[in-house]
C-alpha positions as CSV (number, residue, x, y, z in Angstrom):
1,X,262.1,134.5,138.5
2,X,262.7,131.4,140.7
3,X,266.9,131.2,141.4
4,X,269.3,129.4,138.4
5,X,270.4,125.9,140.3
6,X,274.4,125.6,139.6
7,X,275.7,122.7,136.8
8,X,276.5,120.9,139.6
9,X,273.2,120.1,141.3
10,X,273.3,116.1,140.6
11,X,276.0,116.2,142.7
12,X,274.1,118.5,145.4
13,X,271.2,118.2,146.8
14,X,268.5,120.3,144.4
15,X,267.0,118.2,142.2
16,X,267.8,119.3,138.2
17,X,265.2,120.7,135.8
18,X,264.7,119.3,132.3
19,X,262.5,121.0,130.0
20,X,261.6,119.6,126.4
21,X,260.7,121.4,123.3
22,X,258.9,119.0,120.4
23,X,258.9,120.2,117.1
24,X,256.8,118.4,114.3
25,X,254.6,115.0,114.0
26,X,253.4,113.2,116.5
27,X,255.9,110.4,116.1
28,X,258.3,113.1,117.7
29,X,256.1,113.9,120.3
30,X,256.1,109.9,121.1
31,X,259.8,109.8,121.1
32,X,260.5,113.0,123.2
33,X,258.1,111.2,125.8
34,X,260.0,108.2,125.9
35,X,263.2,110.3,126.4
36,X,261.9,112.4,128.9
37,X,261.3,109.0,130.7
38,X,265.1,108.5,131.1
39,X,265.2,111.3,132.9
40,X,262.7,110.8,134.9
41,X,264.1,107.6,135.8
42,X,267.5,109.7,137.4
43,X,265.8,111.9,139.3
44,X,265.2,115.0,137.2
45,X,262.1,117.3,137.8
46,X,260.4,117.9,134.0
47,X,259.3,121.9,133.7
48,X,257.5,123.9,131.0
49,X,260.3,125.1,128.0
50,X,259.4,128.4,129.4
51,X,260.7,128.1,132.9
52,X,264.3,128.2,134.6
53,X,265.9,125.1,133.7
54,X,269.7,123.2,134.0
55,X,268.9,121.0,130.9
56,X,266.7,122.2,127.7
57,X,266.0,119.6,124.7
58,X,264.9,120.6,121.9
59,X,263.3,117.8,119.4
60,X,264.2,118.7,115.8
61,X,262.1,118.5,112.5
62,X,262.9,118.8,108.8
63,X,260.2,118.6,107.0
64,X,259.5,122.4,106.6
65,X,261.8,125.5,105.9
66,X,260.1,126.7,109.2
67,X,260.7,124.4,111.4
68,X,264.2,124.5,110.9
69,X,264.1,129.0,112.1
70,X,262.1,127.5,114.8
71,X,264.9,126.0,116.3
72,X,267.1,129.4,116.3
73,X,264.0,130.9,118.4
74,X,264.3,128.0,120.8
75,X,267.6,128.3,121.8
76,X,267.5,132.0,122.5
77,X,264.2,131.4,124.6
78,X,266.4,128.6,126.5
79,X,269.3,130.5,127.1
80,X,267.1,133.8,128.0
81,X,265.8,131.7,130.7
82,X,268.7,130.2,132.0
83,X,272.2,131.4,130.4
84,X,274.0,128.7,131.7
85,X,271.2,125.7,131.0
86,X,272.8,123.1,128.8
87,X,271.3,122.8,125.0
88,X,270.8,119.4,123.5
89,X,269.2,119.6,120.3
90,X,268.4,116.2,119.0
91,X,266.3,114.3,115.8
92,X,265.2,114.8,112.2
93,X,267.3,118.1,111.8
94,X,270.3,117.3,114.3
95,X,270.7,114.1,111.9
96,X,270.4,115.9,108.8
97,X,272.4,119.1,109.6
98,X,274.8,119.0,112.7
99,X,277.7,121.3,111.6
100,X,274.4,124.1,110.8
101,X,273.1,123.0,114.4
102,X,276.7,123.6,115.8
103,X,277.0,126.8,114.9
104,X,274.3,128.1,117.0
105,X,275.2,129.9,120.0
106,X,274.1,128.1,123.1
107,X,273.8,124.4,121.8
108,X,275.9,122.1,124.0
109,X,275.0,118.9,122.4
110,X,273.7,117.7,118.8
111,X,272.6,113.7,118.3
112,X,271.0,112.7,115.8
113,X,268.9,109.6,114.6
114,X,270.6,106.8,116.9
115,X,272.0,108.7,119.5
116,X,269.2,110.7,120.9
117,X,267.6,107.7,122.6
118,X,270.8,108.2,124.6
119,X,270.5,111.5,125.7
120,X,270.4,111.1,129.1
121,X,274.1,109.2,128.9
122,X,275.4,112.4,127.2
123,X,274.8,114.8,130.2
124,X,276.4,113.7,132.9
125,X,278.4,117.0,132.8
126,X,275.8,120.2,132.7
127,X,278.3,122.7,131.9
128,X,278.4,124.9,128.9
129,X,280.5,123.4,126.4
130,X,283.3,125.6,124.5
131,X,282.8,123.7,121.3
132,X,279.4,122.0,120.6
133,X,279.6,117.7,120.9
134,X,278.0,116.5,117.9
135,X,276.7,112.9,117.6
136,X,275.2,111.7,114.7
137,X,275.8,108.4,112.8
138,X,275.5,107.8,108.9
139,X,272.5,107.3,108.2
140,X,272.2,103.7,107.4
141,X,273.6,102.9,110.5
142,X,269.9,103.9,111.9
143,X,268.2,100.3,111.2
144,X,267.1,99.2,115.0
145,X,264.1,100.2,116.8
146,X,262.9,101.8,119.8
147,X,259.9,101.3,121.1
148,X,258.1,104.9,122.3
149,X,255.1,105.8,123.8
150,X,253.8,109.7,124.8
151,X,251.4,109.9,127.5
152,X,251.8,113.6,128.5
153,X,248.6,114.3,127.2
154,X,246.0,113.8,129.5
155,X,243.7,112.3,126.9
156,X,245.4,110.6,124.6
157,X,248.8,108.4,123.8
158,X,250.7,108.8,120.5
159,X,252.2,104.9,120.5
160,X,254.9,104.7,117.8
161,X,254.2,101.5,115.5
162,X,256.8,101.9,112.9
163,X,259.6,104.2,111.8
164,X,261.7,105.2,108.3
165,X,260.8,105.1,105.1
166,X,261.6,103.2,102.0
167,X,259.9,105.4,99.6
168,X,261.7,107.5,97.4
169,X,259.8,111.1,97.1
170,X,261.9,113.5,95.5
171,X,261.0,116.5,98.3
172,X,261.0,114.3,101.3
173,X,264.2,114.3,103.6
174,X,262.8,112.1,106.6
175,X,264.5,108.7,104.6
176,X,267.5,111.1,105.1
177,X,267.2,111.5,108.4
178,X,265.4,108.1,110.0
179,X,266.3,105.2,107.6
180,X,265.2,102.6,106.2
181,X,261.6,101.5,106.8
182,X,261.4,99.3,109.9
183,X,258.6,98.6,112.8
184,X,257.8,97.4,116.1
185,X,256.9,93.5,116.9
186,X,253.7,92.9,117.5
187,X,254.2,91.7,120.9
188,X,256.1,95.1,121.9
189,X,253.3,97.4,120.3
190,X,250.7,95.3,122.2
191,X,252.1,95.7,125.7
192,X,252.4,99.0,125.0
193,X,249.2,99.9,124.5
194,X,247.9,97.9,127.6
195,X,250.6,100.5,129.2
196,X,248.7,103.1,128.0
197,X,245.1,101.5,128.6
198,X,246.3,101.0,132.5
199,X,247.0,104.8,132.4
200,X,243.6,105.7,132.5
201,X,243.9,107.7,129.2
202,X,240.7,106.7,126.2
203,X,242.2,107.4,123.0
204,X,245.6,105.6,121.4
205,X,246.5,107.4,117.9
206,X,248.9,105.2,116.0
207,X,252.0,107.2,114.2
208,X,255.0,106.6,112.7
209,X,256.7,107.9,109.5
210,X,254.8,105.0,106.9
211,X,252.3,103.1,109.6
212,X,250.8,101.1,106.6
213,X,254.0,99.7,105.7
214,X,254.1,97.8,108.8
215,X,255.6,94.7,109.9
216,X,258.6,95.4,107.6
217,X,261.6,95.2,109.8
218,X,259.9,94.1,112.8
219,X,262.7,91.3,113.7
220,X,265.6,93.1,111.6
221,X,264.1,91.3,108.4
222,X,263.8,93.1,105.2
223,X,260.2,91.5,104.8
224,X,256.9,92.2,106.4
225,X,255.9,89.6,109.4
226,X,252.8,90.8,110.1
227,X,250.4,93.5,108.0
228,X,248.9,96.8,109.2
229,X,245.8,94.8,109.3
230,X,246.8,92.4,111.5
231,X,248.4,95.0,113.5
232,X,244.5,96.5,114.2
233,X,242.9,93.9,114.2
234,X,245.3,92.8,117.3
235,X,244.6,96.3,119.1
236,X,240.7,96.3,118.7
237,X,241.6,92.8,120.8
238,X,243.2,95.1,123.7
239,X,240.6,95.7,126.6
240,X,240.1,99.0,128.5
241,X,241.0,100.9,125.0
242,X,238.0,103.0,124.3
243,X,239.1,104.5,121.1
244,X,242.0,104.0,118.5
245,X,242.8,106.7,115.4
246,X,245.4,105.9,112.8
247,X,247.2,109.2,112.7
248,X,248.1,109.2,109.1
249,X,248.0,106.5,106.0
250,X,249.5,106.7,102.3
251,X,246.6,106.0,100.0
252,X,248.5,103.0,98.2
253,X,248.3,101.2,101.3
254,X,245.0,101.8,102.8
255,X,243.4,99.3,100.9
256,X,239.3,98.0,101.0
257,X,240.5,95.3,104.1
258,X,241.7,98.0,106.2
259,X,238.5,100.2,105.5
260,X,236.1,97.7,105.9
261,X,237.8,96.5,109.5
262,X,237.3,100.3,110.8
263,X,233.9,100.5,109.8
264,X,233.1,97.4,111.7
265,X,235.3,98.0,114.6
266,X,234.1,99.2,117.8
267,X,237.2,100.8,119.2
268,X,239.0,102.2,116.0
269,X,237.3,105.7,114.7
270,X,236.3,107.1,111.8
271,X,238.4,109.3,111.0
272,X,241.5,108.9,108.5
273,X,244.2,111.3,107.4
274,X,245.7,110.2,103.5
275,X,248.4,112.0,102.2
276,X,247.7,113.3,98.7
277,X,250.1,116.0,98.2
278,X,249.0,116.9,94.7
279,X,245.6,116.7,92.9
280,X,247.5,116.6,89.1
281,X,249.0,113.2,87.7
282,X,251.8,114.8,86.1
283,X,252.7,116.4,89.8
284,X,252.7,112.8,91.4
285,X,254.3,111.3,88.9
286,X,257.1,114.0,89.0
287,X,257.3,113.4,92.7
288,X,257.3,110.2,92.7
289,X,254.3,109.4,94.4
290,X,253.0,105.4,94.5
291,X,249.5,106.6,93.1
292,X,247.5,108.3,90.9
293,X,244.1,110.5,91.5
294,X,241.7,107.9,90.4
295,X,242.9,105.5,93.1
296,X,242.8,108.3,95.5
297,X,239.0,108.9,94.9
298,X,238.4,105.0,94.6
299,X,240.1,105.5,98.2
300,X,237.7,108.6,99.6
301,X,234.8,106.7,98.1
302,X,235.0,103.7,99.5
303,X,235.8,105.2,103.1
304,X,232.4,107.3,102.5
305,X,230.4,104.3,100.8
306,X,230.5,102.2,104.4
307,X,231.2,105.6,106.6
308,X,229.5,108.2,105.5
309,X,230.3,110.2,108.6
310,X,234.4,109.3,108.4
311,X,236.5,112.8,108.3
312,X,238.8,112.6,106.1
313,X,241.8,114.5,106.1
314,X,244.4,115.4,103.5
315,X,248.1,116.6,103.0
316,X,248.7,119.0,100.2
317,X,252.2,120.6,98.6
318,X,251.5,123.5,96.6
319,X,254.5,125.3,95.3
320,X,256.5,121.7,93.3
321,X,259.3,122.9,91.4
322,X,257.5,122.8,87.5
323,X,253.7,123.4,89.0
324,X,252.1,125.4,86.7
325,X,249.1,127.4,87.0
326,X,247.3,124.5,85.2
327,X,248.8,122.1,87.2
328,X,247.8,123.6,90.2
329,X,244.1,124.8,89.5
330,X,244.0,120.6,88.6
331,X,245.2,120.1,91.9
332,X,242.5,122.8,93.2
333,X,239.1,121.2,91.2
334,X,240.2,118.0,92.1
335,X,240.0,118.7,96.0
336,X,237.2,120.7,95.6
337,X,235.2,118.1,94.1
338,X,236.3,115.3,96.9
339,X,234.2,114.3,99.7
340,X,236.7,115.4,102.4
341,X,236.9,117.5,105.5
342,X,240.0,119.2,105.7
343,X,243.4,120.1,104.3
344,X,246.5,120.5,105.7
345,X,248.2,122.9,103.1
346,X,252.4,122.8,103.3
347,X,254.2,125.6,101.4
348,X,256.8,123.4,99.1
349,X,260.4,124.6,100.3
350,X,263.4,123.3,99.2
351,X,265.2,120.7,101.4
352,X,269.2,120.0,100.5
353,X,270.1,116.9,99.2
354,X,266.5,116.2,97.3
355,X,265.8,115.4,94.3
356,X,263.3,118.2,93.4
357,X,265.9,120.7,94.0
358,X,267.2,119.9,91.2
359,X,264.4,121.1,89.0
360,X,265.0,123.4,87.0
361,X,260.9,125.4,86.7
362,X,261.2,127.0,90.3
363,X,258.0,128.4,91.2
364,X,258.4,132.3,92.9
365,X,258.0,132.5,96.8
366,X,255.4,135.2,96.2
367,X,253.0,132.3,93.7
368,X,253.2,129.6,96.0
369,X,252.1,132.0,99.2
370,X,249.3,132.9,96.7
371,X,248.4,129.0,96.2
372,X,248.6,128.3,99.9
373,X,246.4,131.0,100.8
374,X,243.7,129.6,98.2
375,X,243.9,125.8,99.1
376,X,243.6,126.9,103.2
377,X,240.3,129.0,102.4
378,X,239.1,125.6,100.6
379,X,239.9,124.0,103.7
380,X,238.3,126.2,105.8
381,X,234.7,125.7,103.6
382,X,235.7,121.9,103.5
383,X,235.7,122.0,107.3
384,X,232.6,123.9,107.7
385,X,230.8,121.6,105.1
386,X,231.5,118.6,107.3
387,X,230.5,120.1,110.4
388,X,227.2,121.3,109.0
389,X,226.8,117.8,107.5
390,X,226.9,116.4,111.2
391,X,224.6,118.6,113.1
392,X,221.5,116.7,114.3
393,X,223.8,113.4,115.1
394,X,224.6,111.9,118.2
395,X,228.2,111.0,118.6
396,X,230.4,110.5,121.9
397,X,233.5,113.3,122.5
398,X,236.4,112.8,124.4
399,X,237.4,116.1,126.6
400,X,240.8,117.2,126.7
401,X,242.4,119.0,129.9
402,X,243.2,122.1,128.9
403,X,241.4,125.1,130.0
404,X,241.4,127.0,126.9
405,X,240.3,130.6,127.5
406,X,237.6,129.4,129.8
407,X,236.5,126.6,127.6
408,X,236.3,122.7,127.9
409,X,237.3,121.7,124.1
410,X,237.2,117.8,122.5
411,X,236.5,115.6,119.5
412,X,233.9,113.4,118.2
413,X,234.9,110.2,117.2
414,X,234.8,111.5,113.5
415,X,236.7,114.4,114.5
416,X,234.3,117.5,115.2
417,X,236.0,119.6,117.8
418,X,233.0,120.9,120.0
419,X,233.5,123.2,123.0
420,X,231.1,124.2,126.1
421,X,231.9,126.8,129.1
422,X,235.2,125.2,131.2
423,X,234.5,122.2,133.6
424,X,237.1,120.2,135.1
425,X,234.7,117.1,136.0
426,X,234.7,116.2,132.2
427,X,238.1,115.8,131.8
428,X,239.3,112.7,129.8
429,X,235.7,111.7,130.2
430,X,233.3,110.3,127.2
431,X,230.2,111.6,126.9
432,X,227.2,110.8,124.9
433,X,226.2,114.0,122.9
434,X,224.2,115.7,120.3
435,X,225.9,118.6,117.7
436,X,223.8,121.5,117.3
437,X,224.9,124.5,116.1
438,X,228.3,126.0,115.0
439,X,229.7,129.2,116.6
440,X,231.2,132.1,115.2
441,X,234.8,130.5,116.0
442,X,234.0,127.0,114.2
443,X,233.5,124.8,117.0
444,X,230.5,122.9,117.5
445,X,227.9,123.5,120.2
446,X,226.0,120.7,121.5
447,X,223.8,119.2,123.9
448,X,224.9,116.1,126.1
449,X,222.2,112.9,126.6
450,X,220.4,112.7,129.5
């Protein structure tokens, strides 16, 4: 192992090591980007999470139970590496639960929803601290926004478009921990992305925590100044942008407009990802959810009626305090008979300060592992139904730039992850192919176009 600099290397001549950790969506990943850029900025040299470091930063979530032990794991990994690195924990959790965060041997520093876009102000000193700081504001004091952008990946951007929530669902803590709904101007988002397109990189996914509510907030108002709609039809007018994925839409707000622009657009792809989070009415109504099933399907439908290639993806909570077995096998038939292509299934755990905790029909550990397990073997035949659907079509995959046990891996425009024998001349390159067959892993094999 390389030598452990001293905590006072800003003041010598080594140059200091920063390593971040990202835990959660991609909106975090966008953020962590944008803070790593401070640092960058003062001189520091970014390294892998795993390596020697003087500062460590580890970007907190709260949406699941396990995200939250992650963070435990994290700080001993840190401090195994360097025992005298400093610890700055920041984010969802840090906002939500500092004092828990405090108590954690090895964490220096806790900000949380505000602060962290000051990190780099709050380590000046890179000594161990006695007593962890904590920084973290109540929370309706989090109603400004910074702009973020991740370009780390050398493939794609994650450009943050909008941030909080106004929605109350009773199992959700991110209004908790990020505010009020609010978004990005339009003139910010759009420079942004011509960042990204100068980068060289193909592929801009759009996050944040509610992307359809945006233009809410965008000057401080309370109401909207410009639509999601707008907002994509103003990036499809971005040149040098090749392709443009919404990461994630609530079904309430993905409405026939929105839908009809992708189909027609030639830069945004068809591929959308609509939180459901349970197939029974009496479920979303408990939760609070702004829908019902039959607008869901209306939704799927009319996404497959003018793109009958679109992924579609969906978000799943099995586990609701009161689900019963009815409820849930609902919930089950109801995915089973929608024209989708995946699930991503989340494990209901209870979050402090929610409303569903207070529910009194708790459903065991043990019947909710059993309900996972089911819905994630849907998924997998969901998955493999689309795929099969697709081979014989000629679509155009973007190459990532990871060498993945000797492989060269990427995605269709609609979301098929093929893979062919490792080459580092296609990286981030677009190429024109045909899908074939699947392999015994699930990827796609295919043949490129002369």
């Amino acid at each position: 192992m390389e030598n452990i600099l001293s905590s006072h290397t800003k003041e010598g001549t080594a140059i200091p090591r920063v390593a971040f950790h990202t835990l959660g969506c991609k909106l975090n990943f966008s953020e962590s980007a944008t803070i790593a850029r401070d640092f960058d900025n003062k001189n520091y040299k970014r390294v892998d999470f795993d390596s020697p470091a003087e500062v460590y930063v580890i970007n907190t979530c709260s949406v699941t139970e396990n995200a939250d032990k992650r963070l435990k794991g994290l700080v001993q990994k840190a401090l195994q590496q360097n025992p005298k690195g400093f610890i700055a924990a920041i984010g969802c959790y840090a906002q939500l639960q500092p004092e828990a965060i405090s108590n954690l041997d090895g964490v220096d520093l806790v900000l949380g929803a505000t602060e962290k876009f000051n990190l780099i102000e709050y380590v000046n000193d890179l000594s161990k601290k006695e007593e962890t700081e904590i920084h973290s504001c109540e929370i309706e004091s989090a109603n400004f926004y910074k702009s973020s952008y991740s370009t780390s990946d050398r493939t794609r951007a994650f450009l943050k478009v909008q941030d909080g929530c106004d929605y109350k669902c009773t199992y959700c803590t991110i209004p908790q921990a990020r505010g009020v709904s609010r978004s990005d101007t339009l003139v910010n988002v759009i420079a942004n992305a011509k960042k990204i397109a100068s980068s060289g990189l193909k592929e801009i996914v759009l996050t944040g925590v509610n992307i359809g509510d945006y233009g809410k907030g965008e000057y401080g108002n309370k109401k909207h100044e410009h639509t999601f709609l707008e907002l994509i039809h103003s990036l499809d007018d971005v040149p040098f942008i090749n392709r443009i994925r919404i990461s994630s839409i609530e079904p309430n707000l993905l409405n026939d407009e929105i839908i009809s622009f992708v189909a027609k657009s030639e830069h945004f792809v068809p591929h959308f990802h609509i939180p459901l989070q349970s197939g029974s009415d009496r479920i979303l109504k408990s939760m609070r959810r702004r829908y019902l099933t039959p607008l869901y399907t209306q939704r799927v439908g009319a996404i497959k009626e003018q793109m009958p290639h679109a992924c579609i993806g969906v978000d799943v909570i099995v586990g609701y305090p009161g689900e019963t077995e009815e409820d849930f096998l609902t919930s089950y038939r109801f995915l089973a008979d929608l024209d989708i292509s995946y699930l991503h299934v989340f494990t209901y755990s209870e979050r402090p300060n929610t409303e569903a905790t207070t529910i009194k029909e708790v459903v065991p550990q043990a019947i909710r592992n059993k309900r996972s397990k089911m819905l994630r073997a849907l998924s997998v035949k969901k998955r493999r139904a689309f795929y099969e659907s697709q081979l014989g079509k000629s679509f155009t995959v973007l190459f990532e730039g990871e060498n993945k046990k000797g492989y060269s891996t990427g995605f269709t425009e609609n979301y098929v992850k093929v893979r062919t024998p490792w080459d580092p001349k296609l990286v981030n390159t677009l190429q024109e192919i045909t899908l074939e067959t699947i392999d015994t892993e699930g990827y796609v094999r295919f043949s490129i176009k002369a």
